[in-house]
N, C-alpha and C positions, 0 to 999 in steps of 0.2 A: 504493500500500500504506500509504501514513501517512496519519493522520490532522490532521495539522499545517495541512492548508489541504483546501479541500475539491478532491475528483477523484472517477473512479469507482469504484462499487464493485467492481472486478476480481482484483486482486491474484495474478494470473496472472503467472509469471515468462517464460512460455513463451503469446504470446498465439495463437498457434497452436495451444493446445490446449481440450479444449471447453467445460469451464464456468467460469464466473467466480463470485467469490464471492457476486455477487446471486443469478444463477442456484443454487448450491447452497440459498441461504436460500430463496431460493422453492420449492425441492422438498424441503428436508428440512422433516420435522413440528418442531411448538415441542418435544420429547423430544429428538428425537433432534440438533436444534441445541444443546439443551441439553449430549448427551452430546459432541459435539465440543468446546465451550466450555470444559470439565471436561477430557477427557481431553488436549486438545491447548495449552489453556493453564493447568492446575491452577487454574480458577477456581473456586473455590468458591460464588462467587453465579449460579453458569451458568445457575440456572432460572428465576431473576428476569431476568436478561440474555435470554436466550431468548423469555422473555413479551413485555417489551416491544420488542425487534426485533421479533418477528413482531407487534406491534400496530402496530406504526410503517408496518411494510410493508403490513399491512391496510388503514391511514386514506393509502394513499399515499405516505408523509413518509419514504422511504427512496429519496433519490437521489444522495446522495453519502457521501462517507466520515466529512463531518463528521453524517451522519444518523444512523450508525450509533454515530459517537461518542456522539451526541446521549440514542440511546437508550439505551445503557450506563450515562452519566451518570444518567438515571432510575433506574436500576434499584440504584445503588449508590451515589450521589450521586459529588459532584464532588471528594471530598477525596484528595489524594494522599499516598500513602503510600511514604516514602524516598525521596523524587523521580519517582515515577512515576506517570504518569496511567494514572487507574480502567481506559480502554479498552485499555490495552496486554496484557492477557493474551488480550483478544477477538478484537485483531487478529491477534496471536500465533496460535491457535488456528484461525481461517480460514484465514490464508496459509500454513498447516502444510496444512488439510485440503485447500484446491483443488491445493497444488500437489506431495500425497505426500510431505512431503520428507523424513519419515521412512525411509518406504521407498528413497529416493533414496539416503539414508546410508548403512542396512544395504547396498543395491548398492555403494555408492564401499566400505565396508570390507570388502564380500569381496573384491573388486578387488583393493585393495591390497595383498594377500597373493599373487596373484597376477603382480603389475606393479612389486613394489620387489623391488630384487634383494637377496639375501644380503648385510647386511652395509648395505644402503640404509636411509636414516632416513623416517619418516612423521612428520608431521607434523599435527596436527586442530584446528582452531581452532573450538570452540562456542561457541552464544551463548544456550542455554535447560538447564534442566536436564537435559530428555528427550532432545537429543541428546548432553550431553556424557556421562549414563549408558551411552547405545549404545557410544560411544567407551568408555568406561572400559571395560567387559563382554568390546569386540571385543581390545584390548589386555591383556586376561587370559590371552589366549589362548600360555601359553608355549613350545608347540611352532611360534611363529609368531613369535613378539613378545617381545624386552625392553627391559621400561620403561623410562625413561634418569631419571625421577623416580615418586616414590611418589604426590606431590599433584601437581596442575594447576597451571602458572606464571599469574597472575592479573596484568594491567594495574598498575601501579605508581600511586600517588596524582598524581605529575604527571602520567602518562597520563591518566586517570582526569579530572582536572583540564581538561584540553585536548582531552580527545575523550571525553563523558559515554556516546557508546555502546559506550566499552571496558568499563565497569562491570561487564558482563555476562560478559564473552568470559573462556573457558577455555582455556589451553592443554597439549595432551598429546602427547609423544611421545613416540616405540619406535625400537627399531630391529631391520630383519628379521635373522632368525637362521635356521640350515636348522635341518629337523627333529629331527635327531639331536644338537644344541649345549645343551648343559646349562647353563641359566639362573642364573647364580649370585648377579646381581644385582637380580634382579626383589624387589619388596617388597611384602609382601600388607599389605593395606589394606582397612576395612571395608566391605561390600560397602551399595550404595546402599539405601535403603529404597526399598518400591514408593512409588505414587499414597498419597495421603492417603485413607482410604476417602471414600465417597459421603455426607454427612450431608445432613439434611432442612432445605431451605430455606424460607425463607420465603413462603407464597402469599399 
């Protein structure tokens, strides 16, 4: 799944299931790679990104991950932005799409309303926006859930320091409460913005 050294393009967590992320590039259109690009890592250059993967993978030149890095860096050049490399929303956005893992989430958090007992703490640790929105949304819920903070506990600067892929991670927890328990310390809080609309990129 990283792009750090080169491997395949797979990023399957579960390699027992059917496609891998070349496999999706090779059967979705340059549109509709584009629209995973966008929706699954808010990329905004996803249709320039798009083009040249699928031209890479047309002239052949798509066999490993540093390929695909490769062709990212085309498409939006190499410069990093806050310390992050150009390909990480692309990666982001494939190993989302091959491996559902949105839908994986929504499943773990109806779950856990079913599986923490009354009075049992949850726990969620995210590491992109799109799932820590689910999480925020799923813990609104106050005939289920209260919040035990209003904001997400965030990695601390020595964290942060020591382990740069805490930078991302969010943390939120609740605690179950039965149906009929009147919430008195929950704290509303503004609810997230969607997606950024769809603007026109460059061809």
């Amino acid at each position: 799944m990283s792009f750090r050294q080169a491997g395949p393009i797979d990023m399957r967590m579960d390699r027992g299931s059917d496609e891998t992320a070349l496999e999706m590039i090779e059967r979705l259109d340059q549109d509709e790679l584009a629209n995973v690009i966008y929706e699954y890592g808010e990329e905004r250059a996803s249709r320039r990104i798009a083009r040249c993967i699928k031209q890479a993978l047309e002239r052949g030149e798509l066999q490993t991950t540093l390929d695909v890095r490769r062709a990212v860096v085309r498409a939006v050049g190499p410069r990093r932005i806050g310390g992050v490399d150009p390909a990480t929303r692309t990666f982001q956005a494939l190993r989302i799409a091959v491996n559902n893992e949105l839908q994986q989430l929504d499943n773990l958090l109806l779950a856990a309303a079913a599986h923490v007992r009354i009075g049992g703490i949850l726990a969620v640790i995210s590491f992109h926006s799109l799932e820590d929105r689910k999480v925020k949304r799923a813990l609104l819920n106050r005939s289920v859930w209260q919040r035990l903070s209003s904001k997400p506990m965030l990695a601390s600067e020595e964290e942060r320091a020591e382990n740069p892929r805490s930078r991302s991670a969010k943390l939120r927890i609740a605690r179950r409460v039965a149906d009929s328990e009147v919430d008195e310390y929950d704290i509303d809080e503004a609810s997230d913005s969607d997606l950024p609309p769809t603007v026109e990129c460059e061809r």
